[in-house]
N, C-alpha and C positions, 0 to 999 in steps of 0.2 A: 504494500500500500504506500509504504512510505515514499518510493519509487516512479508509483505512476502516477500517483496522484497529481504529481508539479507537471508530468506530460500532459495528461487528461485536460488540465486547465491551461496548460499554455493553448492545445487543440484547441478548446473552447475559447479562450479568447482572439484566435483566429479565424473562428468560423468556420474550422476544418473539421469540424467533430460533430457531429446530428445525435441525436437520443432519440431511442425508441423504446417504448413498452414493451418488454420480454415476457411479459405475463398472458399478452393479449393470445388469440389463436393463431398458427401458424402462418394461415391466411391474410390475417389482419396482418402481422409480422412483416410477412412479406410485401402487401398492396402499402404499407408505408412505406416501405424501402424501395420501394417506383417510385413514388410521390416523390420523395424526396429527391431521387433522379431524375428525376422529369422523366418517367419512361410510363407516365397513364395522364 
């Protein structure tokens, strides 16, 4: 943790990093990580 945590937010405070719900169904998972791509 101690490790990636300063990666994680440098990511984040470049915009290079997206968050998705891991919890949702695999379907939902995946139709946000298009979204997110522009690929829907």
């Amino acid at each position: 943790y101690e490790h990636t945590e300063p990666v994680v937010k440098m990511f984040l405070e470049r915009g290079m990093l997206i968050e998705i719900n891991g919890e949702q169904t695999p379907e939902k998972i995946a139709e946000d990580i298009r979204k997110v791509l522009f690929l829907e």
